[in-house]
Backbone as a ProteinNet text record, in pm:
[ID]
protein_1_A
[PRIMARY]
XXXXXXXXXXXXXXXXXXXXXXXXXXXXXXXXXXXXXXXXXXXXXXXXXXXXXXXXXXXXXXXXXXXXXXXXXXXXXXXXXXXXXXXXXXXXXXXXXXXXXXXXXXXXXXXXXXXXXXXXXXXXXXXXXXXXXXXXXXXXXXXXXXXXXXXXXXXXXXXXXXXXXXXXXXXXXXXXXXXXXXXXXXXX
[TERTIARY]
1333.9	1358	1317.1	1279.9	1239.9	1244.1	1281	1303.4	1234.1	1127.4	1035.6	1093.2	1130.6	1237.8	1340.1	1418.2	1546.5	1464.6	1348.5	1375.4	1392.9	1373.4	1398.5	1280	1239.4	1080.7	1087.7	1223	1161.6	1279.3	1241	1316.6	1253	1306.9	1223	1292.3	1278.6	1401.8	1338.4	1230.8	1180	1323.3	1330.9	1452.3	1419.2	1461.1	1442.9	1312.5	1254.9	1157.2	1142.3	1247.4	1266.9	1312.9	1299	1348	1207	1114.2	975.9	960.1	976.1	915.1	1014.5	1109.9	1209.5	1167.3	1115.1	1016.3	935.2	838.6	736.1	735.8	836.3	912	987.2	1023.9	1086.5	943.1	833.1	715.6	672.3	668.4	572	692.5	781.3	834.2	887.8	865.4	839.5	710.6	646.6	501.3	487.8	528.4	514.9	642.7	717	827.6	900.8	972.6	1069.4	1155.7	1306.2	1425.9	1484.4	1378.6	1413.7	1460.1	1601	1634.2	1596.6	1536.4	1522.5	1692.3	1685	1832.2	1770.3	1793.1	1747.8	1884.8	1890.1	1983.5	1948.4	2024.6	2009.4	2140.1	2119	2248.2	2254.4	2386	2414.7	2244.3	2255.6	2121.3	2010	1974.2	1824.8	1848	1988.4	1987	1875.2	1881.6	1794.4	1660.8	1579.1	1450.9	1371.5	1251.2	1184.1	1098	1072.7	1081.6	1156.6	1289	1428.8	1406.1	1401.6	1388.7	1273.4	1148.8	1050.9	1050.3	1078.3	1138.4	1219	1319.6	1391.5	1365.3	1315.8	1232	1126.8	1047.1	916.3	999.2	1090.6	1185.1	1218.1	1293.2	1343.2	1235.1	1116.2	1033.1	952.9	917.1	937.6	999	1162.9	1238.6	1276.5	1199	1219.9	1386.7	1345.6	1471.4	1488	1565.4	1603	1740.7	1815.2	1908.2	1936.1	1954.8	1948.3	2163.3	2136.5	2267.7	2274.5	2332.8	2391.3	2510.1	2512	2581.8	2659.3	2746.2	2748.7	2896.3	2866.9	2994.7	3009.4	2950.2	2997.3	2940.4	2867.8	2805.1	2665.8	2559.9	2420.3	2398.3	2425.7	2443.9	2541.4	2557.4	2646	2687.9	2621.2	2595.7	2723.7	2866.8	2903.2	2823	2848.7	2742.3	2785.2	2883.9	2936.7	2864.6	2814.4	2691	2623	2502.3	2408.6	2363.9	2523.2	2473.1	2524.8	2468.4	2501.9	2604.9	2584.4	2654.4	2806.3	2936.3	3064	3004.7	2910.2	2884.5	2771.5	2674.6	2547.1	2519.1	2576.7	2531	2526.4	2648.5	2572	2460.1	2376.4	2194.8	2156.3	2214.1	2165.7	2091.5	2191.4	2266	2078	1992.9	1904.2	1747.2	1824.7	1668.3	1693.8	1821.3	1854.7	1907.9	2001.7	2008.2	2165.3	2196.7	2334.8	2402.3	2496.6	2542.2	2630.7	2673.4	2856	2893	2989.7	3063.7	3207.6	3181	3270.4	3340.5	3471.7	3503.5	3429.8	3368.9	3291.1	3376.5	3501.1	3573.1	3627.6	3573.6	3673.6	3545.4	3561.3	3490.7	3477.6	3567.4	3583.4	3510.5	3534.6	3472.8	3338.4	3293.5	3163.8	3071.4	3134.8	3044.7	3057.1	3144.3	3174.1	3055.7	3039.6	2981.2	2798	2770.6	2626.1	2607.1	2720.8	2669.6	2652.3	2707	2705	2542.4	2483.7	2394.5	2288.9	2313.5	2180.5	2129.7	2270.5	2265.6	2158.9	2195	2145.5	2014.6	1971.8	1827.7	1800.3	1854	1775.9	1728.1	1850.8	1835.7	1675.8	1649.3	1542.6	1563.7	1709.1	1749	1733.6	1659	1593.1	1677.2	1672.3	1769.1	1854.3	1989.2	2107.6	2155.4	2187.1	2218.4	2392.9	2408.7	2577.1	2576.9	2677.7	2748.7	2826.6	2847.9	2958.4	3042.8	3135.2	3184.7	3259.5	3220.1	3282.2	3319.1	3290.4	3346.2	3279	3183.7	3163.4	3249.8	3318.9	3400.5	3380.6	3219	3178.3	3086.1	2989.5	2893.6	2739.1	2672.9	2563.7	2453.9	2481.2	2389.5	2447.2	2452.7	2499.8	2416	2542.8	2461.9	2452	2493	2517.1	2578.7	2717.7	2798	2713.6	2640.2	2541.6	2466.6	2459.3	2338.6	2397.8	2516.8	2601	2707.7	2702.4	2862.1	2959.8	2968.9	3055.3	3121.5	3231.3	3294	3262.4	3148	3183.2	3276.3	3411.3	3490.1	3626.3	3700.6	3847.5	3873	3960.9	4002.4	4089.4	4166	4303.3	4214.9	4095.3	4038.4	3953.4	3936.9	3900.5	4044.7	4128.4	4240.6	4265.3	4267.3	4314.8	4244.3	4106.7	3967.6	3980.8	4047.5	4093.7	4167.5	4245.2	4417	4305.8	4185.5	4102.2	4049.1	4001.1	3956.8	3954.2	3800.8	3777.6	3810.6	3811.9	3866.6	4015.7	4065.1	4217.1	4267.9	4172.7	4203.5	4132	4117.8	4034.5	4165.3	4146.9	4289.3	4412	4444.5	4575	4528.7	4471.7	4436.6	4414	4377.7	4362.8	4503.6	4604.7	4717.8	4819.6	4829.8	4895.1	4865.2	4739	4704.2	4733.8	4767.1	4746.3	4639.5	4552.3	4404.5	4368	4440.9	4416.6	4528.3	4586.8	4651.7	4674.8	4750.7	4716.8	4604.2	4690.6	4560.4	4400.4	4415	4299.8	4197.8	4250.8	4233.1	4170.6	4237.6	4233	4116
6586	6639.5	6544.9	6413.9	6332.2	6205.3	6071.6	5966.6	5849.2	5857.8	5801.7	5614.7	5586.1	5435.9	5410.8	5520.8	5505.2	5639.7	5682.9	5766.8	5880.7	5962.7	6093.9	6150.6	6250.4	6270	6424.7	6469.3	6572.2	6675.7	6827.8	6947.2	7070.5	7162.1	7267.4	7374.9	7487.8	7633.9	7726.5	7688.9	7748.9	7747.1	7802.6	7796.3	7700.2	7603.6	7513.6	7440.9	7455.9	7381.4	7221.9	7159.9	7003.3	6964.5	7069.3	7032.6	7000.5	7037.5	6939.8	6854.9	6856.3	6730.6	6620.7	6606.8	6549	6460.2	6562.6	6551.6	6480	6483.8	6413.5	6290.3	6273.6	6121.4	6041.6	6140.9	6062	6017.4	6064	6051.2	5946.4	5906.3	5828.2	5715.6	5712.7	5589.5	5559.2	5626.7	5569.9	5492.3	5549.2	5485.9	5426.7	5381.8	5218.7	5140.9	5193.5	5092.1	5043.1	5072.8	5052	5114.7	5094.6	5155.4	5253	5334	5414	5544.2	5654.1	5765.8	5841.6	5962.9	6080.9	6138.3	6201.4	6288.3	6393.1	6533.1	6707.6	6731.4	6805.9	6884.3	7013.1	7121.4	7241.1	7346.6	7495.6	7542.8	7619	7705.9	7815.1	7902.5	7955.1	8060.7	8024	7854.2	7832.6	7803.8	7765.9	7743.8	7863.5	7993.5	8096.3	8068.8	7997.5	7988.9	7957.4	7978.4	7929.7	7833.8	7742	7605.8	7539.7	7578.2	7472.8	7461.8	7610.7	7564.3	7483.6	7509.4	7463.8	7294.8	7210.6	7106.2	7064.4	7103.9	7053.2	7032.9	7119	7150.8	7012.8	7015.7	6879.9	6758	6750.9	6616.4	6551.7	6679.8	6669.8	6603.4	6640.7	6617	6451	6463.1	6287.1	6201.6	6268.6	6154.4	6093.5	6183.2	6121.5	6082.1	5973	5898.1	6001.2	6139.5	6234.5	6315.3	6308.9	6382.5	6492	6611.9	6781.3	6775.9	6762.9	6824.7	6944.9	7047	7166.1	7227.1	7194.3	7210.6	7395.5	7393.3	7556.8	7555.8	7658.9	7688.2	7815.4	7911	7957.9	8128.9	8064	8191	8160.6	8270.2	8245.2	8346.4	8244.5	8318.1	8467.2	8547.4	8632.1	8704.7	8630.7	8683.7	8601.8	8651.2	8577.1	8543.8	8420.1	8355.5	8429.1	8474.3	8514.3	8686.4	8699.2	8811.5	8796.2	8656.3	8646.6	8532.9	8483.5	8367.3	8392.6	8400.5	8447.6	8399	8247.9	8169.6	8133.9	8059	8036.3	7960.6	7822.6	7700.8	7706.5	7651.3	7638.6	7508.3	7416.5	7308.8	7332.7	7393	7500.7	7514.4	7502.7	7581.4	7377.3	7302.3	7212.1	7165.5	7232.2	7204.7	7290.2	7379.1	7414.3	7327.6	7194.8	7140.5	6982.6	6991.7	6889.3	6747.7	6829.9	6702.6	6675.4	6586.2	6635.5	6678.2	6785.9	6861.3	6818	6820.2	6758.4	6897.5	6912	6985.6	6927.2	6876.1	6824.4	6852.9	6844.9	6921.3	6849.8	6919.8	6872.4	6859.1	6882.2	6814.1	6732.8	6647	6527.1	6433.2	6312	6262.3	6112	6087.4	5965.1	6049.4	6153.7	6198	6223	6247.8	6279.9	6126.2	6056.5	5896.6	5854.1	5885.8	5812.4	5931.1	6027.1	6163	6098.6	6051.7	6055.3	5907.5	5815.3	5644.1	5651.6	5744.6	5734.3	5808.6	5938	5967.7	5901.9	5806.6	5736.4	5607.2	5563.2	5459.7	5486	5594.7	5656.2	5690.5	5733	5754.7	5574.9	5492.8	5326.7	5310.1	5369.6	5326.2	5389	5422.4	5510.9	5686	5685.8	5765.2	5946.2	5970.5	6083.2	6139.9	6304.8	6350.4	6378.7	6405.9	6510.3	6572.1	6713.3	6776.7	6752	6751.3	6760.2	6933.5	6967.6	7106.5	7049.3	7064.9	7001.4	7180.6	7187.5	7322	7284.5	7333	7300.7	7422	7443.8	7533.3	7539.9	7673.5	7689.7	7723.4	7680.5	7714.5	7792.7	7746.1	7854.8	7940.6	7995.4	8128.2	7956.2	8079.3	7971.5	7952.8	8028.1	7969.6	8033.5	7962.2	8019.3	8158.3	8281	8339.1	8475.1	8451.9	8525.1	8650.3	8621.3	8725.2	8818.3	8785.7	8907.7	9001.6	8952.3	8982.9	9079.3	9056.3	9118.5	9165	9254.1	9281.5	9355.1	9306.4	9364.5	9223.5	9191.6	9066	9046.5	8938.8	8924.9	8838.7	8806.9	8757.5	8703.9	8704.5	8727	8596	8628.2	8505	8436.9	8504.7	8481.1	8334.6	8373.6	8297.1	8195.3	8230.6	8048.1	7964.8	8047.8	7943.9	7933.1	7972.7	7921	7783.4	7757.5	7719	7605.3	7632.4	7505.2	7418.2	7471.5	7383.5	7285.2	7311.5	7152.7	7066.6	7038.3	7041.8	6897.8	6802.4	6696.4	6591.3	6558.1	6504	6471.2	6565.9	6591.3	6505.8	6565.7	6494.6	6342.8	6290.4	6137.9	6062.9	6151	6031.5	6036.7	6125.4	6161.1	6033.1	6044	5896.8	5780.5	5731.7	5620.1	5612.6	5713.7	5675.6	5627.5	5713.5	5724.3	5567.4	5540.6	5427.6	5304.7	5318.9	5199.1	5105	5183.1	5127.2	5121.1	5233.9	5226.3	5260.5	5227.7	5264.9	5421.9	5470.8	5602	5567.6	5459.8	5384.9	5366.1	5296	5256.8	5406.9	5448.6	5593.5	5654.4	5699.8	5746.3	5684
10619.5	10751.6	10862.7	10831.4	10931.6	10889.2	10928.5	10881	11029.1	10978.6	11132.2	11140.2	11030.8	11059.8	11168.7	11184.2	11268	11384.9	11370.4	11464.3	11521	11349.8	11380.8	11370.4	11457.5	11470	11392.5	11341	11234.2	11282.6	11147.8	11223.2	11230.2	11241.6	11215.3	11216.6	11162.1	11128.2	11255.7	11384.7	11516.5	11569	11647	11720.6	11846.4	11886.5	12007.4	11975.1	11887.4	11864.9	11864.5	11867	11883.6	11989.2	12137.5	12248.5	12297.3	12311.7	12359.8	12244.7	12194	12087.4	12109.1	12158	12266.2	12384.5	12478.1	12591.5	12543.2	12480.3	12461.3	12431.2	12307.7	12256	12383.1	12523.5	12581.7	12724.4	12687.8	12756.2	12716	12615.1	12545	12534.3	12560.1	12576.1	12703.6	12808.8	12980.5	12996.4	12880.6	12948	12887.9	12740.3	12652.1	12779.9	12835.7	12950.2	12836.1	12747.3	12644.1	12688.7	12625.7	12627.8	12544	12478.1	12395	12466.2	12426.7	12485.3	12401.8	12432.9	12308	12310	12231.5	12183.6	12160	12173.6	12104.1	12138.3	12027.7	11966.4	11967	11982.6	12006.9	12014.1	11968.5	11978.1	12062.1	12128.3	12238.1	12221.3	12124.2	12087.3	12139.7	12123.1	12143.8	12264.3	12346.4	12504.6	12610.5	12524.9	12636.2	12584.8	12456.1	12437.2	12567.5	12594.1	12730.9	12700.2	12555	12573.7	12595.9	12604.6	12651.5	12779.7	12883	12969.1	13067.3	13004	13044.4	12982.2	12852.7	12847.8	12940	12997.4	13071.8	13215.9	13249	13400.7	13417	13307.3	13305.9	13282.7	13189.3	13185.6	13328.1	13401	13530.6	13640.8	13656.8	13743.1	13718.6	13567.3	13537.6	13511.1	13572.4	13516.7	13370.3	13298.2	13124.9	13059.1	12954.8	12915.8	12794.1	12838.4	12724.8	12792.4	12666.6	12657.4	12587.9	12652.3	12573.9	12560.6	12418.4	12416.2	12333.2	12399.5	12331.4	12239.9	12141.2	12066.3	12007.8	12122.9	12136.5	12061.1	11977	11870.8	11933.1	11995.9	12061.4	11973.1	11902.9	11798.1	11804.2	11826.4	11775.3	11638.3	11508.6	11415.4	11434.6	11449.3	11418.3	11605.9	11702.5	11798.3	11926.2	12005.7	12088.9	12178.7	12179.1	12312.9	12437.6	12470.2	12579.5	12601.4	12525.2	12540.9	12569.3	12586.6	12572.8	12671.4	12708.6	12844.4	12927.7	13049.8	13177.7	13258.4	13277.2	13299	13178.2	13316.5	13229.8	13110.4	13105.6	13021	13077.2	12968.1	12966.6	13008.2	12994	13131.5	13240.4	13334	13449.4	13452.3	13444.8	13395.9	13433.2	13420.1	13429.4	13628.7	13713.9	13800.4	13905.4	13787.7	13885.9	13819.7	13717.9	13716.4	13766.5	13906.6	13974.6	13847.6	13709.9	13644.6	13609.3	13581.2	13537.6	13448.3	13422.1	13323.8	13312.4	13195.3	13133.2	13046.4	13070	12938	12914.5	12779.3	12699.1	12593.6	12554.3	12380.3	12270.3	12240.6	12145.4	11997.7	11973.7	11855.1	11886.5	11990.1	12062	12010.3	11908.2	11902	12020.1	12053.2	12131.4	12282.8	12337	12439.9	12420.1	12290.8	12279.9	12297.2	12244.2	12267.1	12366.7	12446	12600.1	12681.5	12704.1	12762.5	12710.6	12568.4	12540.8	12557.2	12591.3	12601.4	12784.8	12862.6	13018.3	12988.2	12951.7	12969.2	12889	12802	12754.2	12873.7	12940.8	13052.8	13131.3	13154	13259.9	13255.2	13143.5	13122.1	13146.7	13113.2	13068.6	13195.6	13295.2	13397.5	13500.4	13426.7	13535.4	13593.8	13573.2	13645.7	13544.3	13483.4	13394.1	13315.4	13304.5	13169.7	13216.1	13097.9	13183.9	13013.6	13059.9	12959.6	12938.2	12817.9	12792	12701.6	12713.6	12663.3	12528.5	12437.3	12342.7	12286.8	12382.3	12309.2	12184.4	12073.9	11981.6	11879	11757.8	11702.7	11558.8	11479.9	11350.2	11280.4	11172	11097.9	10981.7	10940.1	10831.5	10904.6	10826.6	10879.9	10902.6	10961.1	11036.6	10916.6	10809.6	10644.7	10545.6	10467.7	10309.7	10294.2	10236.1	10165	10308.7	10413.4	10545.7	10505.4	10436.9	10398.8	10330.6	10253.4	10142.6	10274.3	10376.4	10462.4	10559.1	10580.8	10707.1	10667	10667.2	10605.7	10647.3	10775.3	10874.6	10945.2	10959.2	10941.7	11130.1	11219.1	11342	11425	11344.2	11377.9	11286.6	11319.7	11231	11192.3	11061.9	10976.2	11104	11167.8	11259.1	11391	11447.8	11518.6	11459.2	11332.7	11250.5	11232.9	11196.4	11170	11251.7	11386.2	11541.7	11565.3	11538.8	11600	11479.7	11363	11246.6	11289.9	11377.2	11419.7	11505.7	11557.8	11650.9	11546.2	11454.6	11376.1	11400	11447.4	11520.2	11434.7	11256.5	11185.1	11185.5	11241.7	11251.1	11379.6	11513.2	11612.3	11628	11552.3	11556.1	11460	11335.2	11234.1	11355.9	11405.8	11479.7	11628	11655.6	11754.8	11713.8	11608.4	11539.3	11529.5	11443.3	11385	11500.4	11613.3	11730.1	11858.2	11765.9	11924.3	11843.3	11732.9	11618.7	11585.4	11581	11520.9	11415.3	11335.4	11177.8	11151.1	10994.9	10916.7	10850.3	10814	10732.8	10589	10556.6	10454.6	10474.9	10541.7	10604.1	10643.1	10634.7	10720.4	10585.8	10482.9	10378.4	10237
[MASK]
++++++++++++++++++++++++++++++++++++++++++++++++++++++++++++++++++++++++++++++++++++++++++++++++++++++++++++++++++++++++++++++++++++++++++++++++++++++++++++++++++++++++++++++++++++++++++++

C-alpha cells in the first residue's frame, strides 16, 4: 500500500484519509524548497469529509505544492452523488478556498495530463494548490462481493452500457488511430 521509492506515502480504507497526508507531504517539501507536488486522490463521497475540507483550506493559506483531484464516478458506493453534493461539480467548492478548480472528463486521458501537468506547474511555480474534478464513470460496483450485500440493484444495466460507449481505452486507441500516432498493431 505504499512504495516510499517513487513516492507514494501509503493508503488507507478511512475515507479522505490521504488528503492531509497530502498536505503535509506538500509542507515538508516547501520547506526542504524542492520541487516536489503532492497528488491525493479522493472520491465524490470523501469530497464532503471535513478533512478534505480543512486540507484544502490550510493548503490554500500556505500556498502548498498539492494537488486534490477528485475522482467522482458519480457514486459514493451505492449512493448518487447528486444527493449528497450540493453544488453542480465539486470543484465549484474550490472557488471558496480562493484556488483553482478544473473539471475535466475524466475518460479523456490526453485532457487529464494536460489539466494535472498545468496544475503541477503551477504548484512549482509558487503559486499553491488547485483542485481538478475528473468526472468519470464506475463501471463495476465500488468492491467485490457488493452484490451479496445490497440487493436492490442502484442503478440500471441500460446506464452502464450508456457510460461503456466512453470507455477512456476506447477513446485514447480511437485518437492514436485517427491522429496517426499508432498503428492498430502497435496499438494491440
Amino acid at each position: 500500500l505504499a512504495d516510499y521509492s517513487v513516492g507514494s506515502l501509503g493508503e488507507s480504507g478511512i475515507l479522505g484519509s490521504a488528503v492531509p497526508t497530502a498536505g503535509g507531504a506538500a509542507l515538508g517539501s516547501k520547506l526542504q524548497g524542492n520541487e516536489k507536488v503532492a497528488i491525493t486522490f479522493f472520491g465524490d463521497g470523501a469530497s464532503n469529509e471535513g478533512a478534505v475540507a480543512e486540507s484544502m483550506n490550510m493548503a490554500a493559506i500556505w500556498k502548498l505544492p498539492v494537488i486534490f483531484l477528485c475522482e467522482n464516478n458519480q457514486y459514493a458506493v451505492t449512493s448518487p452523488s447528486k444527493d449528497f453534493v450540493a453544488t453542480e461539480n465539486i470543484s465549484d467548492r474550490a472557488a471558496g478556498y480562493d484556488i483553482p478548480g478544473v473539471l475535466v472528463d475524466g475518460q479523456d486521458v490526453i485532457a487529464m495530463y494536460e489539466t494535472a501537468s498545468q496544475a503541477a506547474d503551477r504548484a512549482r511555480a509558487g503559486q499553491g494548490p488547485s483542485m481538478i474534478e475528473a468526472k468519470t464513470y464506475r463501471f463495476l460496483d465500488h468492491s467485490q462481493g457488493l452484490d451479496r450485500i445490497i440487493k436492490i440493484p442502484y442503478r440500471t444495466q441500460e446506464e452502464i452500457d450508456q457510460a461503456k460507449l466512453r470507455d477512456p481505452i476506447d477513446i485514447h486507441r480511437e485518437r492514436l488511430l485517427s491522429q496517426g500516432i499508432a498503428s492498430q498493431e502497435e496499438i494491440d
